[in-house]
C-alpha positions as CSV (number, residue, x, y, z in Angstrom):
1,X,100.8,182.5,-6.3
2,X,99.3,179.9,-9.1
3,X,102.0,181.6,-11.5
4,X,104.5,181.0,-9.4
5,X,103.4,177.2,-9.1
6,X,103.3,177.1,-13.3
7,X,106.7,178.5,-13.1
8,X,107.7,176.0,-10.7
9,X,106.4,173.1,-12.3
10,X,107.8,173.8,-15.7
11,X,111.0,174.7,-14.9
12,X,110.9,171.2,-12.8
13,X,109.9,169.7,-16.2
14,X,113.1,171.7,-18.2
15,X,115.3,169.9,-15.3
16,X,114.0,166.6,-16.0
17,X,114.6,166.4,-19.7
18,X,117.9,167.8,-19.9
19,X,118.8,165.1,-17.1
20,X,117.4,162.3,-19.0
21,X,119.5,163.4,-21.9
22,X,122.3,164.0,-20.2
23,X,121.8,159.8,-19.2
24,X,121.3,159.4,-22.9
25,X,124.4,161.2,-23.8
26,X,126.7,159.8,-21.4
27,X,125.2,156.1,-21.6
28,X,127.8,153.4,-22.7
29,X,127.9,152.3,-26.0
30,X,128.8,148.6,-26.3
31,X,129.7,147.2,-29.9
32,X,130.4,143.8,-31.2
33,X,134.3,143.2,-30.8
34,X,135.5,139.5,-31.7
35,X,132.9,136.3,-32.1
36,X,133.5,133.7,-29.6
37,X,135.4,130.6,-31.1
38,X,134.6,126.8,-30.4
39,X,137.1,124.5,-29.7
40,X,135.6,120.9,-29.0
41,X,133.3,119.2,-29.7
42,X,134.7,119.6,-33.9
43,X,133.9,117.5,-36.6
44,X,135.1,114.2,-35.9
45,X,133.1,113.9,-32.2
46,X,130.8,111.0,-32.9
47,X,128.6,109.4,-30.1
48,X,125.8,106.5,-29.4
49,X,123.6,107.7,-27.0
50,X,121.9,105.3,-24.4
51,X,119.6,105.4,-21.6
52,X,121.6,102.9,-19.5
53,X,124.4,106.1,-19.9
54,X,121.9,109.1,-19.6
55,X,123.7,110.5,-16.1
56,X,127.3,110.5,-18.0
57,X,128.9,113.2,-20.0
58,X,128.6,113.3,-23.2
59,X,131.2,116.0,-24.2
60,X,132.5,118.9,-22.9
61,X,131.5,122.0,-25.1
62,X,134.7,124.6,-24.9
63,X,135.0,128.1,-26.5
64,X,137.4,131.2,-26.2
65,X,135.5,134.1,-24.9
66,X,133.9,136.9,-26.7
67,X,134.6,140.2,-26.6
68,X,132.5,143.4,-27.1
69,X,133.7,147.1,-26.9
70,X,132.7,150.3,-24.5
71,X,131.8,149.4,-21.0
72,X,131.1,145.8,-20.7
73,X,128.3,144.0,-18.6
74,X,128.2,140.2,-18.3
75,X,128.6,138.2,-21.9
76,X,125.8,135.3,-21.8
77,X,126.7,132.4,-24.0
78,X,123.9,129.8,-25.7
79,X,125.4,126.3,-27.3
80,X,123.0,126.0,-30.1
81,X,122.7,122.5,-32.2
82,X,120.7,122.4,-35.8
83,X,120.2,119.9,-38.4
84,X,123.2,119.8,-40.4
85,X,123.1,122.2,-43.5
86,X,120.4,124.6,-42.6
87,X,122.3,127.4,-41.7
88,X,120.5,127.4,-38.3
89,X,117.6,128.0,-39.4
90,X,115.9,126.8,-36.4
91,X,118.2,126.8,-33.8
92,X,117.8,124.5,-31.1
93,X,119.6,125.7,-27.4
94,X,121.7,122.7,-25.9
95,X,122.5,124.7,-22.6
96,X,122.6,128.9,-21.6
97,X,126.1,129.6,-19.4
98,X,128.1,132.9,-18.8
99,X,130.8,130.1,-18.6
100,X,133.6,129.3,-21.3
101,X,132.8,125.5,-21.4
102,X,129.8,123.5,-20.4
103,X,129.7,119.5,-20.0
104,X,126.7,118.1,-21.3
105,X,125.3,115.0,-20.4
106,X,124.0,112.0,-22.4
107,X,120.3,112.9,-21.7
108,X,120.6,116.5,-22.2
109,X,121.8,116.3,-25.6
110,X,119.3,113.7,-26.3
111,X,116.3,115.6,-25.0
112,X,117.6,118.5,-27.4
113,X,118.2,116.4,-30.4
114,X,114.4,114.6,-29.8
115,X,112.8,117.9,-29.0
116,X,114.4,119.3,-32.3
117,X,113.4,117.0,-34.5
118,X,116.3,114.9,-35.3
119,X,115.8,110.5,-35.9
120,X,115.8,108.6,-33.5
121,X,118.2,105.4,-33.3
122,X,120.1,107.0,-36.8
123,X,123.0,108.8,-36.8
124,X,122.3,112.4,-37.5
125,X,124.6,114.9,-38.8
126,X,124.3,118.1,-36.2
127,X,125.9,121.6,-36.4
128,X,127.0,123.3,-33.3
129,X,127.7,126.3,-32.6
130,X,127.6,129.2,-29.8
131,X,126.1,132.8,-29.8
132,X,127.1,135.2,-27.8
133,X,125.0,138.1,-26.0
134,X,126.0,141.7,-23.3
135,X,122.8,141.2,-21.2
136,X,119.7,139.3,-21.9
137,X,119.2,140.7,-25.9
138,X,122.3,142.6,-26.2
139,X,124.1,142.7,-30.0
140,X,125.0,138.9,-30.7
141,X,127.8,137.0,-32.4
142,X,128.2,133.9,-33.5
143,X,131.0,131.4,-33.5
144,X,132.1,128.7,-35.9
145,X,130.6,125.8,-36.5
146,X,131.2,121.9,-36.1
147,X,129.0,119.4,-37.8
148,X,129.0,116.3,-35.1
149,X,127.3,112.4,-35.0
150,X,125.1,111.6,-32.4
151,X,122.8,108.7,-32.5
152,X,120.1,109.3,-30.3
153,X,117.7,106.9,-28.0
154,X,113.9,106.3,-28.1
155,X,112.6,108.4,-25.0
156,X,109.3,105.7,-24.1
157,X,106.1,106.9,-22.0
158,X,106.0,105.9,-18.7
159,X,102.8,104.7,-19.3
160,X,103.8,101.7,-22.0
161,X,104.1,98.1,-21.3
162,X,107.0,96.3,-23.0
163,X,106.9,92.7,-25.1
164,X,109.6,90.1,-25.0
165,X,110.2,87.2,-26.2
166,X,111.0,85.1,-29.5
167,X,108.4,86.0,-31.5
168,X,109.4,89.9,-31.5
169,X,112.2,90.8,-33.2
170,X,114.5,91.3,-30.2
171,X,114.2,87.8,-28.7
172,X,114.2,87.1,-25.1
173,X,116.6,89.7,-23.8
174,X,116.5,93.6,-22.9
175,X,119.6,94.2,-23.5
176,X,120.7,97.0,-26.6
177,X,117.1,98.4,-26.5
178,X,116.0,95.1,-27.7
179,X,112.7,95.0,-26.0
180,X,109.0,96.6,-28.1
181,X,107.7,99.3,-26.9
182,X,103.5,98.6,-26.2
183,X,102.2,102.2,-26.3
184,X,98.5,103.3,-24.9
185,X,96.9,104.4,-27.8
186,X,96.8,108.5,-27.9
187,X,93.6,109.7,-25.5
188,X,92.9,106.5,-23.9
189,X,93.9,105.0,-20.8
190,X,93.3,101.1,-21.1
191,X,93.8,100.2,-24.7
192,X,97.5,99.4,-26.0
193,X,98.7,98.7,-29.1
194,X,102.2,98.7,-31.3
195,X,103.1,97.7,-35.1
196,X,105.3,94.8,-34.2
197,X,107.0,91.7,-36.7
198,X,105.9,88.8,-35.3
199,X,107.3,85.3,-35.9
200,X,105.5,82.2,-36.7
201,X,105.6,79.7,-34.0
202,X,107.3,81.5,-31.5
203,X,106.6,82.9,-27.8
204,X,106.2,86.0,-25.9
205,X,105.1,87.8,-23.1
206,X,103.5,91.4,-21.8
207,X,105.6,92.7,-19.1
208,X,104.5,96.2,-17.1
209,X,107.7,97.8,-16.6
210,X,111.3,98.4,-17.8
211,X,114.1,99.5,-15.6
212,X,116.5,100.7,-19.0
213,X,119.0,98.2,-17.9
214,X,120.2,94.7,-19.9
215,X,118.7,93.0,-17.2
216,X,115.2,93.7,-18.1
217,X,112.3,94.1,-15.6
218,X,111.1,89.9,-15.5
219,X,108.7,90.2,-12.7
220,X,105.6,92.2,-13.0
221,X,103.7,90.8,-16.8
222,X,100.9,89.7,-18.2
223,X,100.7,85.8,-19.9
224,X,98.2,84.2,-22.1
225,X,96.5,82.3,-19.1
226,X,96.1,85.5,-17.6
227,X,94.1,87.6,-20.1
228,X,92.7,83.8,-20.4
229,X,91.3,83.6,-17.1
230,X,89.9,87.1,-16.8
231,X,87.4,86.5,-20.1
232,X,89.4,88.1,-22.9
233,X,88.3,87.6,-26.4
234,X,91.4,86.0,-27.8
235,X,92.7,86.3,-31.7
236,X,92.5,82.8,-33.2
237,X,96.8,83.3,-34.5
238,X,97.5,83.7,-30.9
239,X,97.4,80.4,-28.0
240,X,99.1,79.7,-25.1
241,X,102.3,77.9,-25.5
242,X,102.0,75.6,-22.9
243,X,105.0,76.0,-21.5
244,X,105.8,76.9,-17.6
245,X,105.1,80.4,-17.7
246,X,101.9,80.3,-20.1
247,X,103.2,82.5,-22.9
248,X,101.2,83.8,-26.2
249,X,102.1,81.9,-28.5
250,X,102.0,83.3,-32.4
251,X,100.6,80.8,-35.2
252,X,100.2,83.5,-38.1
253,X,102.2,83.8,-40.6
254,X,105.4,85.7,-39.6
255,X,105.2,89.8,-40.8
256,X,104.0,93.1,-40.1
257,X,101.2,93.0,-37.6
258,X,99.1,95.1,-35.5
259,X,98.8,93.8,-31.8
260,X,96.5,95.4,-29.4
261,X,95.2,95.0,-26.3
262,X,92.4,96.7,-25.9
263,X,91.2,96.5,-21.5
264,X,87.9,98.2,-22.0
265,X,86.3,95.4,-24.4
266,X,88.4,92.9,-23.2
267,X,89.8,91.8,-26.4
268,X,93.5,90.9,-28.0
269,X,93.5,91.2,-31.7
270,X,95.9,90.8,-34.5
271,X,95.4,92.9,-37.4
C-alpha cells in the first residue's frame, strides 16, 4: 500500500511540472513595439506659476499611444519632468495615467518642480517627457522630449507670520508675493526669525496670517505697542512710529539684517 502511495505522489509531482511548463511555454510574450510620442506641452510652453492660480490648469500634457507586441495588457504611462540637460538622471513623476493626455494643474506642477529641486521664483529650464510600461514594471519606452519654462512659487509653512510694510522691501501691499515670509526657526515653536533688508526710517508691522490673495490678511498682527506692553526686550534700531496703528519703526542703517522674535525670552533683536 505505501508503494502505491510513492507512486501516487510522484506521478502527481511529474503532472505538476509538465503543467507549469506547459504555462511557461504557452505564456505571452510581450515586446517593445513603438515609444509613445509627446505632442504638447513642446519647447516654447513657458509659464509663471502663482499661488492665487494654484486650482487652474497649467497645461494639458498630450501623447500618441504606445504600442507593444504579443498579447497586450493595460500600457501605464508616467509624465516625468528633470532638470534640463541631465538626461533624466533623476527623473521626477508629474502625474501616472493609462490615459493619452493629462491636465495638470498650477500646484501640481509646482509641488513637482519644488520637490525636485528646481529655484524657486527663477525661470527654470525643464525636460519632459513620458515613459511608458505593460503592467506595473513591464519593458518601458520612452518618448521624446521637450525642454519647457516654468517659474515656480515659494510654498511658505503654515506656521510663519508675514511682515509688511515700508521698511521691507515689498512696501505696504500683498500683492505679487510682495509680503516676507517670518519663519519659526527649525525645532522650535515660539521663536521667529527671517534675513530681511530693512530701510532706514521706515515702518512695518507682524501680521499672523496670509490668505495668498493681493488683498493681504490686514486683521490679525502684532505692533510695536503690543510686544511693548507685554515686557519685550526691544532692539535699540527699532521704536514705535507713533503713528495710529503703533508700527515698528526701523532707525538702523538700511541693509541686510537679521530680525527675530524670539517668544520664549521675550526679546526682538536686530542682528
Amino acid at each position: 500500500m505505501k508503494n502505491i502511495y510513492k507512486i501516487l505522489i510522484a506521478f502527481i509531482g511529474v503532472l505538476a511540472v509538465s503543467c507549469n511548463a506547459d504555462d511557461v511555454d504557452n505564456r505571452p510574450v510581450i515586446d517593445a513595439g513603438t515609444a509613445p510620442v509627446l505632442l504638447t506641452p513642446q519647447s516654447d510652453f513657458s509659464i509663471v506659476l502663482s499661488k492665487e492660480t494654484e486650482k487652474e490648469v497649467a497645461t494639458t500634457v498630450n501623447w500618441n499611444k504606445a504600442t507593444y507586441t504579443g498579447t497586450q495588457t493595460i500600457v501605464n504611462y508616467t509624465i516625468q519632468i528633470a532638470k534640463a540637460g541631465t538626461n533624466f538622471a533623476s527623473p521626477i513623476t508629474l502625474a501616472s495615467t493609462t490615459a493619452i493626455s493629462q491636465p495638470i494643474t498650477v500646484a501640481e506642477l509646482n509641488s513637482a518642480l519644488v520637490n525636485g529641486g528646481f529655484v524657486e521664483k527663477e525661470v527654470n529650464n525643464v525636460d519632459i517627457r513620458i515613459k511608458s510600461v505593460v503592467g506595473a514594471s513591464g519593458i518601458p519606452q520612452y518618448s521624446n522630449l521637450f525642454t519647457i519654462k516654468a517659474t515656480p512659487y515659494h510654498v511658505p509653512l503654515a506656521s510663519s507670520h508675514w511682515l509688511v510694510g515700508g521698511a521691507t522691501p515689498g512696501g505696504w501691499t500683498w500683492a505679487g508675493d510682495a509680503e516676507t515670509e517670518f519663519p519659526l526657526v527649525v525645532g522650535q515653536t515660539n521663536i521667529y526669525q527671517v534675513t530681511i533688508v530693512l530701510k532706514s526710517g521706515e515702518a512695518f508691522r507682524e501680521f499672523l496670517g496670509n490668505n495668498f490673495t493681493s488683498d493681504g490678511n490686514w486683521d490679525a498682527s502684532h505692533n510695536y505697542s503690543y510686544y511693548a506692553d507685554k515686557g519685550y526686550t526691544i532692539d535699540s534700531e527699532l521704536e514705535d512710529n507713533a503713528d495710529g496703528d503703533h508700527n515698528f519703526k526701523y532707525t538702523g542703517p538700511t541693509g541686510s539684517r537679521v530680525f527675530k522674535i524670539d517668544n520664549v525670552a521675550k526679546t526682538i533683536t536686530l542682528d
